[in-house]
C-alpha positions as CSV (number, residue, x, y, z in Angstrom):
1,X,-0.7,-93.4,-213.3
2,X,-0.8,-91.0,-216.4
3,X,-3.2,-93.3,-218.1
4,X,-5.4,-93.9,-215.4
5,X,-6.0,-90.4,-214.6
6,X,-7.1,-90.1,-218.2
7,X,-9.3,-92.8,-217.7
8,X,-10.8,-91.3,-214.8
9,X,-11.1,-88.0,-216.4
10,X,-13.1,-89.6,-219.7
11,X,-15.5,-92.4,-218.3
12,X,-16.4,-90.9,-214.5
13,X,-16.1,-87.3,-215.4
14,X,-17.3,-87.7,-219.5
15,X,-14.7,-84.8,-220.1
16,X,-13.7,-85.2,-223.9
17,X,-10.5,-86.5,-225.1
18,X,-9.6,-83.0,-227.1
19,X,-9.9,-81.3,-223.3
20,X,-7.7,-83.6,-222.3
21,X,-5.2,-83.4,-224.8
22,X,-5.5,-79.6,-224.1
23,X,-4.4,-80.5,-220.5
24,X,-1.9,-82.4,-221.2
25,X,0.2,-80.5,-224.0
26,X,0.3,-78.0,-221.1
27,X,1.5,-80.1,-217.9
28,X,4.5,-81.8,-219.8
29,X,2.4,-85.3,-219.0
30,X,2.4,-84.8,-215.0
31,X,-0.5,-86.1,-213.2
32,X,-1.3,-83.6,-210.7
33,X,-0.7,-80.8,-212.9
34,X,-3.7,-82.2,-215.5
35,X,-6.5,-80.9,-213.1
36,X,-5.3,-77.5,-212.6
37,X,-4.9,-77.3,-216.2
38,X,-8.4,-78.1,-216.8
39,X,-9.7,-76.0,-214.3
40,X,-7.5,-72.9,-215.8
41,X,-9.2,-73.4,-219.2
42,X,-12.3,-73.6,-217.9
43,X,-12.5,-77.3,-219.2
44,X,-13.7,-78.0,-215.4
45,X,-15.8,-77.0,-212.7
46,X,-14.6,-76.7,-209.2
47,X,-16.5,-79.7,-208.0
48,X,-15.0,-81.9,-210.6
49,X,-11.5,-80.1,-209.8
50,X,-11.9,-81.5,-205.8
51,X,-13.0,-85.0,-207.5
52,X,-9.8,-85.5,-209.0
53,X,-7.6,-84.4,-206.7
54,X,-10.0,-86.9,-204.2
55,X,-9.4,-89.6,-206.8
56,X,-5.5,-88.7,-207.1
57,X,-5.0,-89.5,-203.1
């Protein structure tokens, strides 16, 4: 799921891998924390925020 999410996150939402690396030092590798962590650090906007969590369900 992890990988897929980072997936996701690169190709759909063209959010660099060093953002996401960011993200996930800070969510101990779990999922639905990634977005929130993103969000928090301003990595993400709230419309990408509510197309990840779509794309998580």
């Amino acid at each position: 799921m992890l990988e897929k999410l980072i997936i996701f996150l690169q190709d759909e939402l063209n959010i660099p891998a060093e953002e996401v690396n960011l993200a996930l030092r800070h969510t101990q590798a779990i999922p639905a924390q990634v977005p929130m962590q993103l969000w928090k650090y301003g990595l993400i906007d709230i419309t990408q925020l509510e197309q990840i969590f779509d794309w998580l369900d």
